[in-house]
TORFINU-130002 format. One record per residue: x negated, y negated, z negated of N, C-alpha, C in turn; residue number from 0; residue in three letters. Coordinates in nm, 4 decimals, padded with zeros to 6 digits. Atoms other than C-alpha are relative to their C-alpha. Example, Ala and Ser with C-alpha at 12.3 -4.5 7.8 and 13.67 -1.06 7.14 Angstrom:
REM residues 2
<site><n_u>-00.0890</n_u><n_v>00.1190</n_v><n_w>00.0000</n_w><ca_u>-01.2300</ca_u><ca_v>00.4500</ca_v><ca_w>-00.7800</ca_w><c_u>-00.0900</c_u><c_v>-00.1200</c_v><c_w>00.0000</c_w><num>0</num><residu>ALA</residu></site>
<site><n_u>00.0820</n_u><n_v>00.1190</n_v><n_w>00.0060</n_w><ca_u>-01.3670</ca_u><ca_v>00.1060</ca_v><ca_w>-00.7140</ca_w><c_u>00.0770</c_u><c_v>-00.1090</c_v><c_w>-00.0730</c_w><num>1</num><residu>SER</residu></site>
//
This chain:
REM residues 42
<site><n_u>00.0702</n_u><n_v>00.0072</n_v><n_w>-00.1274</n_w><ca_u>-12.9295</ca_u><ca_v>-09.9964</ca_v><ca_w>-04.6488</ca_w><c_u>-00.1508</c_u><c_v>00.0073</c_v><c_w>-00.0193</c_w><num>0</num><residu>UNK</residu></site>
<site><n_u>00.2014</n_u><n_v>00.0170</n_v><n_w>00.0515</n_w><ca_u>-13.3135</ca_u><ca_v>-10.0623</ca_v><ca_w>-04.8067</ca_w><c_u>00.0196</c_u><c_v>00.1475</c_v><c_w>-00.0226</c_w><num>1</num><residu>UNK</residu></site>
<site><n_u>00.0783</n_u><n_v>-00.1270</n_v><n_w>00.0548</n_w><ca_u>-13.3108</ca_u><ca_v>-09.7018</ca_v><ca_w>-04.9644</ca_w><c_u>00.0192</c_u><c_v>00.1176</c_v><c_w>00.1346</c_w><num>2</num><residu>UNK</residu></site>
<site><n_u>-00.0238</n_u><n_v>-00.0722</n_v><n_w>-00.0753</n_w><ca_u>-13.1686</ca_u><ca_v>-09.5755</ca_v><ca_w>-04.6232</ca_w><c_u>-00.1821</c_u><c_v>00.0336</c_v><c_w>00.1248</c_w><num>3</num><residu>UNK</residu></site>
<site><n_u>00.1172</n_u><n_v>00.0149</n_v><n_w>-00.0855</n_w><ca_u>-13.4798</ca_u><ca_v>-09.7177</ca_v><ca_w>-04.4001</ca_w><c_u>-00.1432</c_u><c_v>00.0248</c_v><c_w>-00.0864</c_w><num>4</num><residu>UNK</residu></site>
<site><n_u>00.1218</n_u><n_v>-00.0944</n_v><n_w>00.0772</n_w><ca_u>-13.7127</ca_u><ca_v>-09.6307</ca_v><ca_w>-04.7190</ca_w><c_u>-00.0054</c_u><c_v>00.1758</c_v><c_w>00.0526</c_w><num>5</num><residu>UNK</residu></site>
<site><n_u>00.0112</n_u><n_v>-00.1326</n_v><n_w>00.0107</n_w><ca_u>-13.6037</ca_u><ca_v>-09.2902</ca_v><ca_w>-04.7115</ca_w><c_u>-00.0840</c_u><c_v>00.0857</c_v><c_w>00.1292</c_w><num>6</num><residu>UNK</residu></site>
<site><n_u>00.0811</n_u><n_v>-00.0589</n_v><n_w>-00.1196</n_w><ca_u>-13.7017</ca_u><ca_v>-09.2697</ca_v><ca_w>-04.3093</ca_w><c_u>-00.1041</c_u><c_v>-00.0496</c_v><c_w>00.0292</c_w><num>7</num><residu>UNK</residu></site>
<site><n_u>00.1496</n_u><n_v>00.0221</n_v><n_w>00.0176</n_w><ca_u>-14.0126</ca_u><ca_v>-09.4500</ca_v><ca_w>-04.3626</ca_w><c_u>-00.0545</c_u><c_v>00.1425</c_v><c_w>-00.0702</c_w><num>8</num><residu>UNK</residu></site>
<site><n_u>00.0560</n_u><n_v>-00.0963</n_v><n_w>00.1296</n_w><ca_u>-14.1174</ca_u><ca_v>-09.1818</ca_v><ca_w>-04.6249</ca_w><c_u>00.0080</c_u><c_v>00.1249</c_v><c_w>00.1187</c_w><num>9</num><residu>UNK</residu></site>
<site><n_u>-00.0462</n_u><n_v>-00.1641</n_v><n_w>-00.1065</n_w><ca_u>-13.9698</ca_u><ca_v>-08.8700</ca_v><ca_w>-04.3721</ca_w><c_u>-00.1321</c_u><c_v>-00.0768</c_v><c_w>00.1077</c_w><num>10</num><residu>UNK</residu></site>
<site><n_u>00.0744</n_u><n_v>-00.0041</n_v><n_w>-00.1517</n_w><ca_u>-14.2037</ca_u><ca_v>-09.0528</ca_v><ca_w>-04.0558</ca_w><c_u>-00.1253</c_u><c_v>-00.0021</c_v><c_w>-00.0869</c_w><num>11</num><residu>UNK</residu></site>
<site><n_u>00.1311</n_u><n_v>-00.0232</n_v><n_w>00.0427</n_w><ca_u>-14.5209</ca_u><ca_v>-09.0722</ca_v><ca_w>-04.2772</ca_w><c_u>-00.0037</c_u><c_v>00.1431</c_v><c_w>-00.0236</c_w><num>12</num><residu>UNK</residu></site>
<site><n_u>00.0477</n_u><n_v>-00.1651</n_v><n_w>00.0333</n_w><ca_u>-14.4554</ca_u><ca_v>-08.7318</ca_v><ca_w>-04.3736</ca_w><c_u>-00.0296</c_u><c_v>00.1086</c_v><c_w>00.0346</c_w><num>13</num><residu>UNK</residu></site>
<site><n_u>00.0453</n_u><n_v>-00.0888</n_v><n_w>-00.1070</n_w><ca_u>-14.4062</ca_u><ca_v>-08.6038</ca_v><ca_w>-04.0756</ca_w><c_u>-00.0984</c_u><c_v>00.0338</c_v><c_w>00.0839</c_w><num>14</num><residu>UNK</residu></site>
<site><n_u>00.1251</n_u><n_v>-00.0177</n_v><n_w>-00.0402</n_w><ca_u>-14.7352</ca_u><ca_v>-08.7062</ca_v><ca_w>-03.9704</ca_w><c_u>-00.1482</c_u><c_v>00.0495</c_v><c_w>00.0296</c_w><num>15</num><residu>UNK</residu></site>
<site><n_u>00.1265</n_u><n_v>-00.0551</n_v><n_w>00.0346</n_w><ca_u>-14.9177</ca_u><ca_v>-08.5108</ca_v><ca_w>-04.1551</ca_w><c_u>00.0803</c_u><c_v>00.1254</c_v><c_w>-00.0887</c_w><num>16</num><residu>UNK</residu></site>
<site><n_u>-00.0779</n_u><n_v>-00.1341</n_v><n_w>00.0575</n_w><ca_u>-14.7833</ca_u><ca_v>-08.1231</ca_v><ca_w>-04.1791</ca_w><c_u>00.0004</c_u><c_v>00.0234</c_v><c_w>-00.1603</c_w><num>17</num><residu>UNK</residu></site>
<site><n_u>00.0390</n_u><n_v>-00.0503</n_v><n_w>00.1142</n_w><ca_u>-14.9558</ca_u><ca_v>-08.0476</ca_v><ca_w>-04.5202</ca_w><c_u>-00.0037</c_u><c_v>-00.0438</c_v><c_w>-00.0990</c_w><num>18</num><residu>UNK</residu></site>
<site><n_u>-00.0038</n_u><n_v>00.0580</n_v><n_w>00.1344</n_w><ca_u>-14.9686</ca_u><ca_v>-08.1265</ca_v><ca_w>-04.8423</ca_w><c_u>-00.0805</c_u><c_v>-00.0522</c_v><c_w>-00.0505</c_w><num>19</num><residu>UNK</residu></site>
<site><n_u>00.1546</n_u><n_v>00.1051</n_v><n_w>-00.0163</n_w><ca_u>-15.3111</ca_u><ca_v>-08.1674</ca_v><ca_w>-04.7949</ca_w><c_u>-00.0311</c_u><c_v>-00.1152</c_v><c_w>00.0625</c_w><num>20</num><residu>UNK</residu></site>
<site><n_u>00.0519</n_u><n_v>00.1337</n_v><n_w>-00.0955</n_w><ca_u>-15.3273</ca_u><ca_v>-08.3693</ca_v><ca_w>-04.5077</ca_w><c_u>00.1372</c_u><c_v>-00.1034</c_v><c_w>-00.0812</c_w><num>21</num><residu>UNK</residu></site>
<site><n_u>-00.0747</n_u><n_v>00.1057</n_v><n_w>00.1251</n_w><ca_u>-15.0329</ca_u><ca_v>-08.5861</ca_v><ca_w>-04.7612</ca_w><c_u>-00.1217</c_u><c_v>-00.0566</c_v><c_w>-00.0707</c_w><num>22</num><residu>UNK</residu></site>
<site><n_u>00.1233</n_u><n_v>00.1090</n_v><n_w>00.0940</n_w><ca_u>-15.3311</ca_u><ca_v>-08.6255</ca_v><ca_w>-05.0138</ca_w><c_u>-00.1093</c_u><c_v>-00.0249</c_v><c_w>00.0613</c_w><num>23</num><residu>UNK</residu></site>
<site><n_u>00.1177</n_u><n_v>00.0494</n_v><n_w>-00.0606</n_w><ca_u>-15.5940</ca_u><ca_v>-08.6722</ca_v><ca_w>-04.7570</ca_w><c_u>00.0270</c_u><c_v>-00.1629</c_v><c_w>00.0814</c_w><num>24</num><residu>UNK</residu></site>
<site><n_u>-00.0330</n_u><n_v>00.1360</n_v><n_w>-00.0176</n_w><ca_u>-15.3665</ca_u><ca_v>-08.9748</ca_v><ca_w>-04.6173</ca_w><c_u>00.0094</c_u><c_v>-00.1140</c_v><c_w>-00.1045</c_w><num>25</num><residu>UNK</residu></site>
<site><n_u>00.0282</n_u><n_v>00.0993</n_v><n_w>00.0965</n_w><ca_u>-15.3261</ca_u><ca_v>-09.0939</ca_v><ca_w>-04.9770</ca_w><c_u>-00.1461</c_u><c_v>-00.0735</c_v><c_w>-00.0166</c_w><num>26</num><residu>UNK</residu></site>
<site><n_u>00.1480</n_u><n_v>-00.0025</n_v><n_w>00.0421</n_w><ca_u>-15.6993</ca_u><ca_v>-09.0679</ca_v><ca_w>-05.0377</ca_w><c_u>-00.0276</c_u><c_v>-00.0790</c_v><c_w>00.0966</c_w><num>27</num><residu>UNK</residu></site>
<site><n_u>00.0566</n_u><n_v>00.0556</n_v><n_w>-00.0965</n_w><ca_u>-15.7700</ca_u><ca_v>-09.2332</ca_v><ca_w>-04.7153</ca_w><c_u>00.0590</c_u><c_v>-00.1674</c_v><c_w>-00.0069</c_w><num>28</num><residu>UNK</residu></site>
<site><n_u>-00.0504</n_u><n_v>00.1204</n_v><n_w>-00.0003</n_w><ca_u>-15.5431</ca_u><ca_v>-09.5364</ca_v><ca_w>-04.7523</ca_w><c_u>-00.0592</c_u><c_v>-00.0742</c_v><c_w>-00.1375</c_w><num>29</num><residu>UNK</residu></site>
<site><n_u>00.0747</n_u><n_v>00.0207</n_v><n_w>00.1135</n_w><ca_u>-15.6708</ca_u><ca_v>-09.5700</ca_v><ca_w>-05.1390</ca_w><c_u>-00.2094</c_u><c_v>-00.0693</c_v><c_w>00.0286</c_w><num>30</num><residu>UNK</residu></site>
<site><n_u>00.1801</n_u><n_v>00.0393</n_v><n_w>-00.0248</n_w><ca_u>-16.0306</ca_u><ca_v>-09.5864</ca_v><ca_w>-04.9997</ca_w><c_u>00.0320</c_u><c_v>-00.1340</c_v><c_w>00.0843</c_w><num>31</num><residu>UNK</residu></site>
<site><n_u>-00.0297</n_u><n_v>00.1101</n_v><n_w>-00.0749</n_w><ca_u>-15.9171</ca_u><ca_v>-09.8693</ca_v><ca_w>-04.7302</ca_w><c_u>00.0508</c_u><c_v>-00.0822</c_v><c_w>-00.0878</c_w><num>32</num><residu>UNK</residu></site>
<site><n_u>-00.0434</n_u><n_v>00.0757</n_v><n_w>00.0898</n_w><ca_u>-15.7564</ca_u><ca_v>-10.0397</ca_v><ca_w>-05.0065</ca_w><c_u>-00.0965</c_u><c_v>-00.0465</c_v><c_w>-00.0648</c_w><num>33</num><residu>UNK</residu></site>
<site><n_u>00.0706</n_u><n_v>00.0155</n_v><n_w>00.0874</n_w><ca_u>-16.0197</ca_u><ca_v>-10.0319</ca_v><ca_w>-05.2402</ca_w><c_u>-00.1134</c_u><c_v>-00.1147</c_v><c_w>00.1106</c_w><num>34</num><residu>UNK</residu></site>
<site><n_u>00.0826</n_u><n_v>00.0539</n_v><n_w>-00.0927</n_w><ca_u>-16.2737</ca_u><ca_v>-10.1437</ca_v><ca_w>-04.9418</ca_w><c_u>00.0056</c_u><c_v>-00.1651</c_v><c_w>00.0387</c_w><num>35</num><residu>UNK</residu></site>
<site><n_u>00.0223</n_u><n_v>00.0607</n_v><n_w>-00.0275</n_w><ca_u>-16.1161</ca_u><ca_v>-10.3816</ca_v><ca_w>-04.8392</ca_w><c_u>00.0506</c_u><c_v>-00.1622</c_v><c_w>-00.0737</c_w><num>36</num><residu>UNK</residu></site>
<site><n_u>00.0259</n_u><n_v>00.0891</n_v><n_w>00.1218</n_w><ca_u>-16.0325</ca_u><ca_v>-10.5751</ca_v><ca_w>-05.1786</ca_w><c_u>-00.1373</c_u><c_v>-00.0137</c_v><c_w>-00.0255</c_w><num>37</num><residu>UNK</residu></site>
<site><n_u>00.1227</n_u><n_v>00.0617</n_v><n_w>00.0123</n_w><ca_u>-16.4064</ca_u><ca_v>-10.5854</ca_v><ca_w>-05.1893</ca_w><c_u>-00.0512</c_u><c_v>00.1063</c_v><c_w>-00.1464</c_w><num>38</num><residu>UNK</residu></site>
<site><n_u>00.0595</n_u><n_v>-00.0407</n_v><n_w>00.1189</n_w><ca_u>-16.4282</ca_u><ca_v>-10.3247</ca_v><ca_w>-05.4973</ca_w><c_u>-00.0869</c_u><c_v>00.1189</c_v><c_w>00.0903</c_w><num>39</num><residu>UNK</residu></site>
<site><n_u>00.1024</n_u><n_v>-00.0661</n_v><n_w>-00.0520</n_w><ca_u>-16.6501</ca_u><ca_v>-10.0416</ca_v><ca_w>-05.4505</ca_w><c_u>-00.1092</c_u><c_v>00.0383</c_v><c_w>-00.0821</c_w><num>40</num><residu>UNK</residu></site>
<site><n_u>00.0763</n_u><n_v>-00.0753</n_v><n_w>00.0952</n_w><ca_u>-16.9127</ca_u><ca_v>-09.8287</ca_v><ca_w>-05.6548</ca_w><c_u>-00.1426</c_u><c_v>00.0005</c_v><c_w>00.1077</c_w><num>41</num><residu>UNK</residu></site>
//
């Protein structure tokens, strides 16, 4: 049942974003919010 509602988590993020790009521009974007808002930062 977990790998069922993983699997359609994974399909609705994916569907969000047509491209492969806009995929690594959501990674990249959540990575930066992550980083931010642990307080690291350059």
């Amino acid at each position: 049942m977990r790998a069922v509602i993983g699997a359609l988590l994974a399909c609705a993020m994916l569907a969000g974003c047509n491209t492969v790009a806009g995929v690594g521009e959501d990674i990249t974007g959540v990575a930066n919010w992550a980083q931010s808002s642990m307080g690291g930062g350059y």
